[in-house]
N, C-alpha and C positions, 0 to 999 in steps of 0.2 A: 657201110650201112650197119652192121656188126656192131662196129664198137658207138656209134650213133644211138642202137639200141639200148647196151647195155648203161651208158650216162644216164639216159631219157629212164632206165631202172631206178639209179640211184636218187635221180631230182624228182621223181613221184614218189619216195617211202622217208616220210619222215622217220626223225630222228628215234623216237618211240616204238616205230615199228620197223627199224631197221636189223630183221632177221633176216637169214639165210637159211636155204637148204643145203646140202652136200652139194648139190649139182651146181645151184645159184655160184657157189663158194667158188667151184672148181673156171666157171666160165670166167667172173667176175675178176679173179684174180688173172688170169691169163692174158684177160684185158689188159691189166694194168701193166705187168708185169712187159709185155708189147713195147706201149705208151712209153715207160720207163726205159727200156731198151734202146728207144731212140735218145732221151733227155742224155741215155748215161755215155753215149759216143761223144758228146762233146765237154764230158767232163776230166779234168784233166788232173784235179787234186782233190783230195778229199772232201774240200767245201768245193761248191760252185763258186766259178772265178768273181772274185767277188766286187760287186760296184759300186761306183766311190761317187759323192757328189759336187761340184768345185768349194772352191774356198766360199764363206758366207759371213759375213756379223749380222745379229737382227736381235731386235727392240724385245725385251717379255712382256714389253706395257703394248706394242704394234702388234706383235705377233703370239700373243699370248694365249691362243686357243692350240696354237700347232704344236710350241713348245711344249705344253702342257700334258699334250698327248703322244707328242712326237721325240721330246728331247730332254734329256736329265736335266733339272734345275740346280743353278751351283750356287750354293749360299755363302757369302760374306760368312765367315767365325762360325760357321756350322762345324761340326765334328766331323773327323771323317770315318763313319761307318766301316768302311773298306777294312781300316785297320783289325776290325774283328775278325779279319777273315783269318783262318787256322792255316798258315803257308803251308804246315804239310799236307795237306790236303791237295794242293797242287804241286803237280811236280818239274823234276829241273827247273830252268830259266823261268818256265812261266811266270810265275808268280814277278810281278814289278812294283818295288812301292812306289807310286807313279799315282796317289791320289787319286785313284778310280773308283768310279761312285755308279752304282745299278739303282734302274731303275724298269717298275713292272709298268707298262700303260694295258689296261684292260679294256674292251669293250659289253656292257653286257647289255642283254637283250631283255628288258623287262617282262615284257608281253610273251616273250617264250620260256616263264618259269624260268627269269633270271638266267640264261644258260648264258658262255663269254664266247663267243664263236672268233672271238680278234684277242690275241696277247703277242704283246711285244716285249722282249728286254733287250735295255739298254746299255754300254757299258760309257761310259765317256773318260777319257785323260784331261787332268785340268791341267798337267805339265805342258802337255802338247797338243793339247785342243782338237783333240780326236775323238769320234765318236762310231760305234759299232751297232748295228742292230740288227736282232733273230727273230722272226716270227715263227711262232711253234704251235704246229698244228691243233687244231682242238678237239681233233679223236686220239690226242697221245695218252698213252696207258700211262695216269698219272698216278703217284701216294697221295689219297684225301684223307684228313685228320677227319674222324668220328668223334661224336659228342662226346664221347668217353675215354675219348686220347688215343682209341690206337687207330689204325692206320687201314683205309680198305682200297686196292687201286680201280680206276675207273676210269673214265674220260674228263680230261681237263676241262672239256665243255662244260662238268658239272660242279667242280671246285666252287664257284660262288654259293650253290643253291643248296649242294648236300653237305653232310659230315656236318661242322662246325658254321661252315656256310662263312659268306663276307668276303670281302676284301683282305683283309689277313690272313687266310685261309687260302686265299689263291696265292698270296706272297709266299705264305710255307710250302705249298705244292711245288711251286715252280723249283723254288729257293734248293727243297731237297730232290726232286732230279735232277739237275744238274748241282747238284752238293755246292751251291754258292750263294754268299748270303747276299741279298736286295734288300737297299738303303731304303728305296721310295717308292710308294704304289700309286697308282692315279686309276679308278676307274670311273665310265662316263656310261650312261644310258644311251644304248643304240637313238634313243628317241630324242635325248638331249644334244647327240652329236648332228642328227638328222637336222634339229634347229639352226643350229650354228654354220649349214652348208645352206639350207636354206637362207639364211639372214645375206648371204651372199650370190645371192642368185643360181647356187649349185654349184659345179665344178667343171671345167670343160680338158678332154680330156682325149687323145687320139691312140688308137688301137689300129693295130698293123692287120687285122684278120678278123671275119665276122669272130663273133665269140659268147659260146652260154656258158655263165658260170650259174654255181646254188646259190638262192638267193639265204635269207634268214626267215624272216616271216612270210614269202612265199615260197614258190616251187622253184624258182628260178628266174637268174634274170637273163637276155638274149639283146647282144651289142652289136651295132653292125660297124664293118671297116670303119675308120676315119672317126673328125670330131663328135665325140657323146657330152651331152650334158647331164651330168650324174647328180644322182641326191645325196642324203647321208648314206643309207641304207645299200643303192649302187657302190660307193667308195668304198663301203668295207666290205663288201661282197668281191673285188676285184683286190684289194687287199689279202683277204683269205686265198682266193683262187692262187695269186701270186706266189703264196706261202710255201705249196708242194708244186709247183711247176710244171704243172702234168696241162691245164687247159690256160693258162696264160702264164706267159714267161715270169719269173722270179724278180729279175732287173725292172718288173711294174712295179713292186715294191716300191723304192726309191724314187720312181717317178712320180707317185701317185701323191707319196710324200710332201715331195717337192712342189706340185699343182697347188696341195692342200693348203701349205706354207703362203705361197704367193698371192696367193688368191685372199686370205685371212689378212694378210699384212697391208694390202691394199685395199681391203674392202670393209672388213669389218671393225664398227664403229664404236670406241672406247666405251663408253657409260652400258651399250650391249655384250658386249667383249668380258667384261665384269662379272656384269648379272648371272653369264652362263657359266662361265668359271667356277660362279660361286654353289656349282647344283653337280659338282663332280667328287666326288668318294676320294678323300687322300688323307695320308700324311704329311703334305707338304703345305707349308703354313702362305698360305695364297698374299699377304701383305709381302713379303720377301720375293715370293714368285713375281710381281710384276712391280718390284724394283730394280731387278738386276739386267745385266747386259751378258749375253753369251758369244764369247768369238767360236767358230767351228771352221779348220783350216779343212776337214775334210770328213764324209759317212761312209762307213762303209756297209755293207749288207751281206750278213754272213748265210749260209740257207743249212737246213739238214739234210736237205733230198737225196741225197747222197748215202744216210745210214740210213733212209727208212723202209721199212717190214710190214708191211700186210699183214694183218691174221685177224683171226675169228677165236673169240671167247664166249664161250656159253651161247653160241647162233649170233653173236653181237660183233661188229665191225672196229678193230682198233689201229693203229699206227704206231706201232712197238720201237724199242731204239734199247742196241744192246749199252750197258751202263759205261761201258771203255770208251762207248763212242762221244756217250756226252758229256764226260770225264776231258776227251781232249777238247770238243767243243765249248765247253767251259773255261781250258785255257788260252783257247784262242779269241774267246771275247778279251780275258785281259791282258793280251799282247798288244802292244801300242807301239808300230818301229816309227 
């Protein structure tokens, strides 16, 4: 009942008025710290063991909303960005010249003051047709570029809206805590992704255990056991939750993925498929986007849960990560065996 409490805290205090007292501080983390206690007995290496999806080939012109969001696009005679990357910066082995190409997929949420509550990065091998991806919380104490060039840290949730603000702006964020450069950014309007699950009747989707995650524009959403029929807004709310592994497992990630994938590839109807495409934030030139063909022998899903830190700055709630940790976390997105 206890720790029932303290959740049912955090899903009534918005993001705005998410202060603490001392006392708040001391319970709140305790919880967690709990919570985590259990996750971390069946951790066995640094990352959470990590989940892979089977082999796959699929259409960019069939399945061109998932890729988009979901998968690095690989261009015919494009350049390879990667090569910018400063090897020293990575150490030993890591580093592989193995044509690996990053990419950021954003969600942001218009109607909440722009805030990205969903960032993904990508890493993919075009030698070996492998592909990696990290979801990174969106209370991480991140670097945001101010309008005047330096640098003030915050929550990543705010990278689109403050500082510099944009989509470039979220690419630099990311880019420099984890000190790795990102080829390709794609962001998508919570509201525009919400269309796109609706164009296909939702997503259906089966959960081992009743389950309340935070929603985004409201307090929360509440799932029970077994098949749910989810909208946009559910998906990446279950998405998030998946992120830090504390109220639904991490390995949802991948699945939900995966749902999103299948469901798009069989349902959703080209001349629509298009239209929506064409209302998403990138640098990626959308005619090449849905010419090309992607094999993927296998995904894997790397997690942080593993370095993350609790702490309170200035009464305010963040998800800290010491910089060694995401130094090797960086080289093991471009590890490709």
């Amino acid at each position: 009942m206890e720790d029932k409490h303290v959740r049912e805290k955090f899903y009534k205090t918005s993001e705005k008025e998410l202060i603490f007292t001392q006392e708040d501080r001391h319970v709140v983390f305790e919880q967690i710290r709990t919570l985590e206690k259990k996750d971390k007995m069946q951790k066995k290496s640094l990352f959470s063991s990590p989940k892979r999806l089977a082999p796959l080939t699929v259409s960019l012109l069939a399945i061109g909303l998932c890729l988009f969001l979901f998968i690095p696009s690989i261009f015919v005679g494009t350049g390879n960005v990667q090569n910018e990357l400063n090897k020293s910066d990575i150490s030993g082995d890591a580093y592989q010249d193995d044509a690996i190409l990053t990419t950021l997929i954003t969600v942001k949420a218009k109607t909440e003051d722009n805030r990205i509550p969903l960032n993904l990065l990508l890493t993919y091998s075009k030698n070996k047709k492998m592909m990696k991806v990290l979801s990174i919380p969106s209370a991480t104490y991140a670097p945001i570029k101010n309008m005047d060039g330096t640098t003030s840290n915050d929550k990543l949730l705010f990278a689109y809206a403050y500082g510099l603000g944009g989509a470039e702006n979220v690419k630099a964020t990311v880019s420099k805590l984890f000190n790795l450069p990102i080829d390709y950014y794609a962001v998508i309007d919570l509201e525009t992704f919400s269309t796109f699950i609706h164009a296909v009747n939702g997503i259906d989707y089966d959960l081992q255990e009743d389950t309340r995650v935070r929603a985004i524009t409201s307090v929360a959403f509440d799932f029970q056991k077994g098949t749910n029929r989810l909208n946009g807004e559910e998906v990446v709310a279950l998405m998030m939750a998946a992120t830090d592994g504390r109220n639904l497992s991490e390995e949802n990630l991948l699945h939900l993925i995966h749902a999103v994938s299948n469901k798009m590839e069989n349902e959703m109807p080209e001349e629509q498929l298009k239209e929506l495409l064409s209302q998403i934030e990138t640098n990626l030139p959308l005619d090449q986007l849905l010419e090309q063909n992607l094999e993927i022998k296998s995904i894997e899903s790397l997690s942080l849960s593993a370095g993350t830190r609790d702490d309170m700055i200035d009464g305010k709630y963040y998800v800290m990560f010491e910089e060694e940790y995401l130094k090797t976390v960086a080289e093991e997105l471009l590890i490709f065996n």
